[in-house]
C-alpha positions in Angstrom: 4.8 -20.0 -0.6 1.4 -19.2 1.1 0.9 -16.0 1.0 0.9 -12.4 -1.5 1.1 -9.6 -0.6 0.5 -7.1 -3.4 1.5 -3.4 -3.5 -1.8 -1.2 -5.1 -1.0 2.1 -6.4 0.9 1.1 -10.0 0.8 -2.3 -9.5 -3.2 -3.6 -8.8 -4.4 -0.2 -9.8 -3.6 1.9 -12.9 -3.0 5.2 -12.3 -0.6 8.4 -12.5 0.3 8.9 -9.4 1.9 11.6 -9.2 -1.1 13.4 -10.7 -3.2 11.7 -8.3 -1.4 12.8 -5.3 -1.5 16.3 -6.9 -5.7 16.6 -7.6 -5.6 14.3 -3.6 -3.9 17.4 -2.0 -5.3 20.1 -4.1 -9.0 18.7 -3.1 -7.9 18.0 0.8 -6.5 21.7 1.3 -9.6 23.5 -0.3 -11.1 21.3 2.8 -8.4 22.5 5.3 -8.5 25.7 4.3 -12.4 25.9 4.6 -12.5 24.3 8.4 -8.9 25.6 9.6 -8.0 28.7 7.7 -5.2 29.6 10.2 -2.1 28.8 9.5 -0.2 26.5 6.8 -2.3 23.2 7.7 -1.5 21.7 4.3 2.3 22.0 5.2 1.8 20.7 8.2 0.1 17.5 6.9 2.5 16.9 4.5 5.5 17.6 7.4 3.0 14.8 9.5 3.0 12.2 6.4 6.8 12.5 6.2 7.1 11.7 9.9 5.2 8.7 9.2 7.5 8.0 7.0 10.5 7.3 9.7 11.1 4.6 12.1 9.0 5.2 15.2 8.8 1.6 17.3 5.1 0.9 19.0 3.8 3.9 17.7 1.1 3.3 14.6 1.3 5.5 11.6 -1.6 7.6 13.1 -0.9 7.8 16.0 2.4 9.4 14.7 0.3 11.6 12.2 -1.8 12.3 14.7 0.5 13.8 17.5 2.9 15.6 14.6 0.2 17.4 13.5 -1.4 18.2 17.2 2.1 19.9 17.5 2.5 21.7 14.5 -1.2 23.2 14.8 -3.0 22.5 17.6 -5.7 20.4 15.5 -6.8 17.6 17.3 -7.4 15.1 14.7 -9.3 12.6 17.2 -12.0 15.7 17.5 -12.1 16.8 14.3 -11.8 13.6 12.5 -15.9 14.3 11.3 -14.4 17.0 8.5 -12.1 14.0 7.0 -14.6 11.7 7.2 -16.9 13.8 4.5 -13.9 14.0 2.6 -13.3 10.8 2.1 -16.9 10.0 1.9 -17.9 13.1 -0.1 -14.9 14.3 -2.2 -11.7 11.2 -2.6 -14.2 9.1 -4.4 -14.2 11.9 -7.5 -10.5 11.5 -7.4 -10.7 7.9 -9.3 -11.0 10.1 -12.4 -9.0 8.1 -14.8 -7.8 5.1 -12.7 -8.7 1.8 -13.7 -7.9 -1.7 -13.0 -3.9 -2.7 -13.5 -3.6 -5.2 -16.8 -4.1 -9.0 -15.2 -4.6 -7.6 -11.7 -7.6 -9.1 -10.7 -6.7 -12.2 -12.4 -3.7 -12.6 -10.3 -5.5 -11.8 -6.9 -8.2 -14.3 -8.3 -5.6 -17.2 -9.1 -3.8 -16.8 -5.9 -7.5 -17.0 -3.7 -8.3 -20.1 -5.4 -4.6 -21.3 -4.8 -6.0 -21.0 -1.3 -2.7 -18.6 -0.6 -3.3 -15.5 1.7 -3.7 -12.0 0.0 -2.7 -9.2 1.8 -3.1 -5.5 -0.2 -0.2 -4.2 1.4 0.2 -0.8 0.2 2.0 2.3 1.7 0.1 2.8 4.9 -0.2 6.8 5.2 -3.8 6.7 4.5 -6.9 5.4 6.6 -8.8 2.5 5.1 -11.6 4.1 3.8 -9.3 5.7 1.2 -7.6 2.3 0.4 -10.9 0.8 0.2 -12.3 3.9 -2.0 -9.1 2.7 -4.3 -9.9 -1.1 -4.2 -13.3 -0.2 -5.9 -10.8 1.9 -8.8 -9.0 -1.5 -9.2 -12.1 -3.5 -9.7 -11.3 -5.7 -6.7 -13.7 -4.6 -4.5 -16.1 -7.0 -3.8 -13.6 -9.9 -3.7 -13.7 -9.6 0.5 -9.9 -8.6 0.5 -9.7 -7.8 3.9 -6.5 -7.7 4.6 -4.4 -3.7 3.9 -2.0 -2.2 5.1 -3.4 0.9 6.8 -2.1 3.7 8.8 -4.8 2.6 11.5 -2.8 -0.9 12.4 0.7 -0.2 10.5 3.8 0.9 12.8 6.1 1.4 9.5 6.2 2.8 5.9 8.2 0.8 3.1 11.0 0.1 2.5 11.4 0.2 5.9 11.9 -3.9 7.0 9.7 -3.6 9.9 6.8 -3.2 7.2 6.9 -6.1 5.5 7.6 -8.2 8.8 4.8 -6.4 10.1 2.7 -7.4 7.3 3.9 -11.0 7.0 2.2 -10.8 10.3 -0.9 -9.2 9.0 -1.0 -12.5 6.3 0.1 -15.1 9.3 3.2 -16.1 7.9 6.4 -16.2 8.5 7.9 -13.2 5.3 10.3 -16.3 3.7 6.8 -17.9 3.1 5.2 -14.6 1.4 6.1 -13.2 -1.8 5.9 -9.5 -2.4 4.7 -8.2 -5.6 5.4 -4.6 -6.5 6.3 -1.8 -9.1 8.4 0.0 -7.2 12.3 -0.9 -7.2 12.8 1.2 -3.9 9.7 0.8 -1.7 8.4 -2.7 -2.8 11.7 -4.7 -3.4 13.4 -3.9 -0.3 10.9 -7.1 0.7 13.7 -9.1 0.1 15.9 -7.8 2.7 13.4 -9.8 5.9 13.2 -12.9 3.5 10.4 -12.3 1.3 10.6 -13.4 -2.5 9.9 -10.9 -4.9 7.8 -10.3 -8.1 8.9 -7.0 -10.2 6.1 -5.7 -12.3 7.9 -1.7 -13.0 9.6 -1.0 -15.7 13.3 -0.3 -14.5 15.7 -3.0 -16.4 17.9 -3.0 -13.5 16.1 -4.2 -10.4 16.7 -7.0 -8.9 13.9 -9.3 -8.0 13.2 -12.7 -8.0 11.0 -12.4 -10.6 10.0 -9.6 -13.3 7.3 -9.4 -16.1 3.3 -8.1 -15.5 0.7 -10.0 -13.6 -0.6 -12.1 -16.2 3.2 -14.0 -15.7 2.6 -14.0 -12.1 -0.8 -15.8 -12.4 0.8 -18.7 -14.6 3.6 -18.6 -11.9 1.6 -18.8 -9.2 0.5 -22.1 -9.2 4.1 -23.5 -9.2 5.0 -21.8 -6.1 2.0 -22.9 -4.4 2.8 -26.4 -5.3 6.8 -26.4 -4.6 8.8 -27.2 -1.7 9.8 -24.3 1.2 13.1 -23.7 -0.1 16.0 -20.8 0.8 15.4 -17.5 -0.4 18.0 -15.6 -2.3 17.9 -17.0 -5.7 17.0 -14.0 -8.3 15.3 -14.8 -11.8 14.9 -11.8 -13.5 14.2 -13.0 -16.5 
């Protein structure tokens, strides 16, 4: 193994999400609605972030966002992109409210940089990197030089979609049976398994199937035995 890639929101980070996403679009459409009062523009958004959401070959998540949004409203986002920007900059920041670092997270990334393995933050890509980067900081990780995320600026697929995690096998510069792919969620993050990728479960459902399962305080003991074994086949589940 030489390389992890590790999902962020639940898994690295601590939060509720679905309270997050909640205050996230409650604080974006009191923007919207300020700079672009015609129209539904938050619906529109939303409709854009599920079209990133389905396959779309050669396109990148924003430029999908982008162009579904252009049609729905007439908003170019490429000209209008300074009203986002001072979101992000002036208002997502405030939205850490309550997050905090995921039990063993940073030791985990730590073991697996001193391992000398490849750390990719590979988290769903429907946001830009200053927001992913805004979230690093919430997860205490920040100034660790973690350069590598999955953003919707390079990204040309959502999970569980496969051609995500080939695509960021890529992004680490392996090849996926090389990368394990660590995760809370049974339907976005474990599909990993389906390109080659090994998988480490950290959520709480009994009944997913996963290489491996426990929290990231296992995975940092593990972690040095995978680094050390043999490339072997990958198939074998341990859910132990």
């Amino acid at each position: 193994m030489r390389a992890v890639l590790f999902d962020l929101d639940g898994t690295l980070l601590d939060l509720d999400l679905s309270l997050f996403l909640r205050r996230y679009f409650e604080s974006l459409g009191a923007v919207v609605q300020r700079h672009f009062p015609d129209g539904d523009v938050m619906r529109a958004i939303l409709d854009a972030t599920e079209a990133m959401q389905r396959p779309h070959p050669g396109k990148t998540n924003r430029d999908v966002f982008y162009a579904d949004l252009l049609a729905r409203t007439g908003i170019d986002l490429q000209a209008s992109w300074s009203v986002f920007e001072a979101f992000y900059r002036d208002r997502f920041p405030a939205l850490g409210d309550g997050c905090r670092p995921g039990k063993g997270a940073r030791r985990a990334v730590e073991t697996a940089l001193a391992l000398g393995l490849d750390v990719v933050i590979a988290t769903q890509p429907i946001f830009p990197r200053v927001a992913i980067e805004h979230r690093l900081a919430w997860a205490g990780l920040s100034d660790l030089g973690l350069e590598r995320l999955t953003t919707y600026e390079i990204m040309h697929a959502c999970k569980p979609l496969p051609d995500y995690f080939r695509e960021a096998a890529v992004l680490a510069g392996h090849e996926p049976a090389e990368c394990l792919m660590v995760g809370d969620d049974r339907m976005l993050d474990m599909p990993a398994a389906d390109v080659g990728m090994r998988t480490f479960y950290v959520g709480s459902d009994s009944g997913t199937h996963a290489d491996w399962c426990g929290d990231l305080d296992r995975l940092a003991d593990l972690l040095p035995h995978l680094a050390a074994e043999p490339r072997r086949d990958v198939g074998a589940v341990d859910s132990r």
